[in-house]
C-alpha positions as a LaTeX table, in Angstrom:
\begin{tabular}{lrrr}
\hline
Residue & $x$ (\AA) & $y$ (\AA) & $z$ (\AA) \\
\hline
Unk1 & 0.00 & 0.00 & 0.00 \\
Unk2 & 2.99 & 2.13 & 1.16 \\
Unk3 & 4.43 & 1.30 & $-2.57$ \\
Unk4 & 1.72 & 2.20 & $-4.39$ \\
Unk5 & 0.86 & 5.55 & $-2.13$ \\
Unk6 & 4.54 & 6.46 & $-3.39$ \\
Unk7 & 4.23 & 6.03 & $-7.14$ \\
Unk8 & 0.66 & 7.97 & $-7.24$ \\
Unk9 & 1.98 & 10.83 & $-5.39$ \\
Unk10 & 5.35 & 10.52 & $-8.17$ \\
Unk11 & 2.92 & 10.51 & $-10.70$ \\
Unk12 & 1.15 & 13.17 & $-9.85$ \\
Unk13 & 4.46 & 15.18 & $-9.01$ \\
Unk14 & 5.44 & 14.48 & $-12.77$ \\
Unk15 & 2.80 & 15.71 & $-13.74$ \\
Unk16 & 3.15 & 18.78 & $-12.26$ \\
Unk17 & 6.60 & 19.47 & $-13.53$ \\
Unk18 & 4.95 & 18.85 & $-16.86$ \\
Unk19 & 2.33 & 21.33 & $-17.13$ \\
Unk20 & 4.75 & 24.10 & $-15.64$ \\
Unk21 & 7.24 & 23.02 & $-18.43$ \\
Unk22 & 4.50 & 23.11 & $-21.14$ \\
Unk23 & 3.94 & 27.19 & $-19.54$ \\
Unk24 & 7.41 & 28.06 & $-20.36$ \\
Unk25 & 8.60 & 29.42 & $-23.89$ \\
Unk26 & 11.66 & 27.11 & $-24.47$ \\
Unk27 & 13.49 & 24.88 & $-26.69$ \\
Unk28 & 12.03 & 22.10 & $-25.06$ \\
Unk29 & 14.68 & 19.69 & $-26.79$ \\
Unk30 & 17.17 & 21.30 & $-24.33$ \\
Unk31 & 15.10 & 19.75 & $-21.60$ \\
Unk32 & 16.20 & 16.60 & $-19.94$ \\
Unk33 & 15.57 & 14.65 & $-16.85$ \\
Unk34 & 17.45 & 11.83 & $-15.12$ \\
Unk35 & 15.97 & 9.56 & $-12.58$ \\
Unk36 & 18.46 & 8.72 & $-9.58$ \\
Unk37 & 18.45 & 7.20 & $-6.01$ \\
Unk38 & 17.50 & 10.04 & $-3.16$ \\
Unk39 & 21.08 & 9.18 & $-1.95$ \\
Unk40 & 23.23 & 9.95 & $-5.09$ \\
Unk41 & 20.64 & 13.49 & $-5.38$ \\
Unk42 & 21.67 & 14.71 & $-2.44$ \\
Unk43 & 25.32 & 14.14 & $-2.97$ \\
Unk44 & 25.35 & 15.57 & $-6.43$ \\
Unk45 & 27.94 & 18.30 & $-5.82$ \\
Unk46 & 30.67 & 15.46 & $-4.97$ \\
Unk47 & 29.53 & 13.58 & $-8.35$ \\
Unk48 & 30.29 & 16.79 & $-10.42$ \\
Unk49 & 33.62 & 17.13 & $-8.01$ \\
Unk50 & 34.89 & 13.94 & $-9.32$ \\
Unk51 & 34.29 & 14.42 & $-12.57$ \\
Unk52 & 36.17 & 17.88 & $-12.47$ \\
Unk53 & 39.16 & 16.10 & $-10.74$ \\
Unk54 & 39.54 & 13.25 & $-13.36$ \\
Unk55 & 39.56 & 16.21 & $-15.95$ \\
Unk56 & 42.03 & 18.15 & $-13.79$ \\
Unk57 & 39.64 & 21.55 & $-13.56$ \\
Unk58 & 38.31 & 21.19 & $-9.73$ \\
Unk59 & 41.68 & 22.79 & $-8.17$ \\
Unk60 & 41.03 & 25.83 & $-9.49$ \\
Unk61 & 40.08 & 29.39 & $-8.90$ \\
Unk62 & 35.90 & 29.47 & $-8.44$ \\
Unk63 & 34.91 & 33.19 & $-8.14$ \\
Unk64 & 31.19 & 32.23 & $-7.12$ \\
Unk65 & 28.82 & 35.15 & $-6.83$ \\
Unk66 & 25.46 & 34.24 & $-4.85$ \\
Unk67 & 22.20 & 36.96 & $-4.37$ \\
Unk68 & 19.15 & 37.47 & $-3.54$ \\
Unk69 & 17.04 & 39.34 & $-5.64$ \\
Unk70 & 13.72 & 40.75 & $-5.25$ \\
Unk71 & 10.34 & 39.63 & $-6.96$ \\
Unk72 & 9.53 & 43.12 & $-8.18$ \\
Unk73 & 13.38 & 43.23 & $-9.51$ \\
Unk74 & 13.73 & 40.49 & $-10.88$ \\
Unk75 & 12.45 & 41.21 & $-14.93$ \\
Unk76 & 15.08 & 44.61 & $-14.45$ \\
Unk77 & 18.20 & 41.83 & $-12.93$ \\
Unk78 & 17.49 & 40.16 & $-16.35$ \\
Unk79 & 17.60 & 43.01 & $-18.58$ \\
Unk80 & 20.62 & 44.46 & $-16.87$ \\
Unk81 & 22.99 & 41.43 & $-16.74$ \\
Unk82 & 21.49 & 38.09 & $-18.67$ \\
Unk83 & 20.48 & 40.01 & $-21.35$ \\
Unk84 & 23.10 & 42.50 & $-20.80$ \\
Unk85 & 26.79 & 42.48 & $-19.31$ \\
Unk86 & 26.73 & 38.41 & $-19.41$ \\
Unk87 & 24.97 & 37.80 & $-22.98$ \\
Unk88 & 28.71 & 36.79 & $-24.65$ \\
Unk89 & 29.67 & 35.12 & $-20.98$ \\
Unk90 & 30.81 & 31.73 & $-22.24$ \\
Unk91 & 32.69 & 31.01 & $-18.72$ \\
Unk92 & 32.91 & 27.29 & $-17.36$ \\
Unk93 & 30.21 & 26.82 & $-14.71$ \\
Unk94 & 26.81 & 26.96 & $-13.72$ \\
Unk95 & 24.17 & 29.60 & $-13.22$ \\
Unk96 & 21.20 & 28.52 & $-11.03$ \\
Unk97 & 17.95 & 30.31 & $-10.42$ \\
Unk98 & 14.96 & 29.37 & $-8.08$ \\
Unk99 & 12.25 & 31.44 & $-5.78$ \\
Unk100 & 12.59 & 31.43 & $-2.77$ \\
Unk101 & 9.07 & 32.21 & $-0.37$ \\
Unk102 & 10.43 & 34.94 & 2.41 \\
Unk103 & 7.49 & 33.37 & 5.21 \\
Unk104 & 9.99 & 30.37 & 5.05 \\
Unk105 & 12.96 & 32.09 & 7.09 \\
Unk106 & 12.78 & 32.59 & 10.46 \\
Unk107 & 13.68 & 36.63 & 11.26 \\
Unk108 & 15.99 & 35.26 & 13.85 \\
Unk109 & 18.85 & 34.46 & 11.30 \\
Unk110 & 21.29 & 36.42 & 10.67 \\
Unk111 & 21.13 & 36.06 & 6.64 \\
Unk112 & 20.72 & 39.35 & 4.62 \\
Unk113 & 17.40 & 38.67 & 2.39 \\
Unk114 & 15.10 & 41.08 & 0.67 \\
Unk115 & 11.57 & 42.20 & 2.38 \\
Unk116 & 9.55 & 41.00 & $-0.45$ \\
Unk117 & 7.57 & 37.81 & $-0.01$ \\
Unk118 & 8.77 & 35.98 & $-2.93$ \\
Unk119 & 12.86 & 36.66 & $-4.18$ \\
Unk120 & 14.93 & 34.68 & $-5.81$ \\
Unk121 & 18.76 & 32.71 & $-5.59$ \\
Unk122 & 20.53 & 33.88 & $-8.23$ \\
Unk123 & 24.37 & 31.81 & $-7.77$ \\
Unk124 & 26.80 & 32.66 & $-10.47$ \\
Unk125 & 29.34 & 29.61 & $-9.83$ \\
Unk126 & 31.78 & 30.18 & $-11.82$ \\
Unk127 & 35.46 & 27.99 & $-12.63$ \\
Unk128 & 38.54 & 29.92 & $-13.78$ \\
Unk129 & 39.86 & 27.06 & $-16.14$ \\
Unk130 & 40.96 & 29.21 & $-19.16$ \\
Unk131 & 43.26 & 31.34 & $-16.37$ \\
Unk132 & 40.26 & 34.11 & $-16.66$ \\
Unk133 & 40.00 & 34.69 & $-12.72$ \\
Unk134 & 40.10 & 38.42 & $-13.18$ \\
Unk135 & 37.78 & 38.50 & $-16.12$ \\
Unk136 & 35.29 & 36.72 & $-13.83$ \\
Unk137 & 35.69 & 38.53 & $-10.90$ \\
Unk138 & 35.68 & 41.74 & $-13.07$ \\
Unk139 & 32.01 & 40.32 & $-14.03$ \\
Unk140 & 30.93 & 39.94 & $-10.16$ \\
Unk141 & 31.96 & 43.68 & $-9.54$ \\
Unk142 & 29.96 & 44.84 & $-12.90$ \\
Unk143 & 26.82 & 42.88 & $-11.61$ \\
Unk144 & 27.44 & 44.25 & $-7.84$ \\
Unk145 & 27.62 & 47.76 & $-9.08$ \\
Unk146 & 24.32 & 47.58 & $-11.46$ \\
Unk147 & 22.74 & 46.12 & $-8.40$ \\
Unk148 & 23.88 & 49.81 & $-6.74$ \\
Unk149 & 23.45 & 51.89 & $-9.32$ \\
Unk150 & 19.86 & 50.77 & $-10.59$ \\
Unk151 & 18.69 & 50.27 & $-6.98$ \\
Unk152 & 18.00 & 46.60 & $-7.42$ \\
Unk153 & 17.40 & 46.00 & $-3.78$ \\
Unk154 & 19.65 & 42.74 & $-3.96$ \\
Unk155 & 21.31 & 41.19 & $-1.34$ \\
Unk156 & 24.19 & 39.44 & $-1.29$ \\
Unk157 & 25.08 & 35.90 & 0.43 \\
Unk158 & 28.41 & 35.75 & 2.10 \\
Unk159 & 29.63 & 39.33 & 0.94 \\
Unk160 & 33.06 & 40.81 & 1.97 \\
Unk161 & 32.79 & 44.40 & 3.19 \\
Unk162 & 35.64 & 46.05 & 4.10 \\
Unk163 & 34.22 & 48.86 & 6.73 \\
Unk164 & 30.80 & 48.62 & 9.56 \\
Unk165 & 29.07 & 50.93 & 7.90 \\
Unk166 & 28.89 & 48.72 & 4.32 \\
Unk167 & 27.37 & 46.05 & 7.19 \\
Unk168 & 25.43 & 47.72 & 8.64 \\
Unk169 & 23.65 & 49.02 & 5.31 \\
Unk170 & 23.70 & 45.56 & 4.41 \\
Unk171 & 21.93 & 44.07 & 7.41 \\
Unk172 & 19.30 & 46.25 & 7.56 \\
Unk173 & 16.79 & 46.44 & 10.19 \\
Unk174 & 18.18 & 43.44 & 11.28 \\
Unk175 & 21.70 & 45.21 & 12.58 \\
Unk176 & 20.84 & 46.18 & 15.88 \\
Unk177 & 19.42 & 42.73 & 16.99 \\
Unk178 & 23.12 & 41.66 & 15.35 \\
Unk179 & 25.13 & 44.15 & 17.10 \\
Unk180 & 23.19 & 43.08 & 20.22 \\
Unk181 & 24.10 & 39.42 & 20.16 \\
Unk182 & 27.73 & 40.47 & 19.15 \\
Unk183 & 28.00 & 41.95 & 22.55 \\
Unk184 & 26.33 & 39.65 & 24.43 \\
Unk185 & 28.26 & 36.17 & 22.83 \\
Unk186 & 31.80 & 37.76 & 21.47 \\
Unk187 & 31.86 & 41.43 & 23.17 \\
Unk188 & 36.20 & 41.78 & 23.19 \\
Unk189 & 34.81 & 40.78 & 18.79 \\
Unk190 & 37.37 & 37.38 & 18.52 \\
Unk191 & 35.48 & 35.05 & 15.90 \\
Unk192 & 35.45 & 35.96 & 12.36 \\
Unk193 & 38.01 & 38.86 & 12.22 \\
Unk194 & 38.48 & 38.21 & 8.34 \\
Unk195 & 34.88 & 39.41 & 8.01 \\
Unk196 & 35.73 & 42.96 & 9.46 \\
Unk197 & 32.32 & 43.67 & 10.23 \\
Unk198 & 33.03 & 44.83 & 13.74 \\
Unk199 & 36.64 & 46.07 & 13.18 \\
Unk200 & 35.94 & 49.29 & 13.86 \\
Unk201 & 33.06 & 48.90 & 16.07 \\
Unk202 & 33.21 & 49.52 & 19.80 \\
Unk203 & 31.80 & 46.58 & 21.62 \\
Unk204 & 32.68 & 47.60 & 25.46 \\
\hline
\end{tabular}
């Protein structure tokens, strides 16, 4: 019964995926799907790893780029670097894209997101295989700095600031409940000195 309860709710997942693909306006013979064990899915990352060493292009540079970008923004992020600063981009890795619903993360973390409802993860991960590390991280700066300019509202994961007050823009409302907790679990500000955040910042 179990069995059977399993392939009817597969089934019906299928079919899901199949209506939203029939919504999209693709090249649908650029779609493909690949049935594996729940094991090997969730350990994809070291598949593609081991493929990359026996090619000899894993120990390289990866200049990865990861944001969050708002709903509302999201048409305007398209315009301004798919369609723009990346359309001759023809560097080795992988761009992924997916929503994300905001009601989903707890407040309490510490992670930067946008205040819509819906954004999306937008992860450039990029490999410097052709030796074109600066070209690539060139790239990240030009996407960073339309993000500025045009007000995009995105916000990046794991950024590197170099000063608070780039921080403390970038936390938002949430940097007083971080500053707080600062104080209260690291106040003479020992763990993650590389970050800078609090470099600068009395903590007393």
């Amino acid at each position: 019964m179990q069995k059977l309860l399993m392939i009817m709710l597969l089934q019906s997942f299928l079919q899901n995926v199949k209506s939203l693909l029939e919504q999209l306006n693709y090249e649908s013979g650029f779609a493909f799907s690949r049935d594996v064990p729940l094991v090997d899915f969730l350990d994809r990352v070291h598949y593609e790893e081991t493929v990359l060493r026996s090619l000899g292009l894993w120990l390289v540079p990866h200049p990865w780029l990861n944001l969050f970008v708002p709903q509302s923004k999201i048409l305007d992020f398209d315009s301004r670097i798919f369609k723009g600063i990346l359309k001759e981009n023809k560097a080795a890795g992988l761009i992924l894209i997916y929503p994300l619903n905001r009601r989903k993360w707890d407040d309490n973390m510490s992670v930067a997101i946008p205040t819509e409802e819906i954004f999306y993860a937008v992860s450039f991960l990029w490999s410097a295989v052709a030796n074109d590390l600066d070209i690539l991280q060139n790239e990240n700066n030009q996407v960073l700095s339309i993000c500025e300019d045009y007000k995009l509202r995105c916000k990046e994961y794991l950024p590197h600031y170099t000063n608070p007050a780039d921080w403390q823009k970038h936390f938002g409302k949430k940097w007083s409940k971080f500053v707080a907790r600062k104080q209260k679990f690291d106040p003479k500000a020992l763990l993650s000195p590389g970050q800078q955040i609090f470099r600068q910042l009395q903590l007393s």
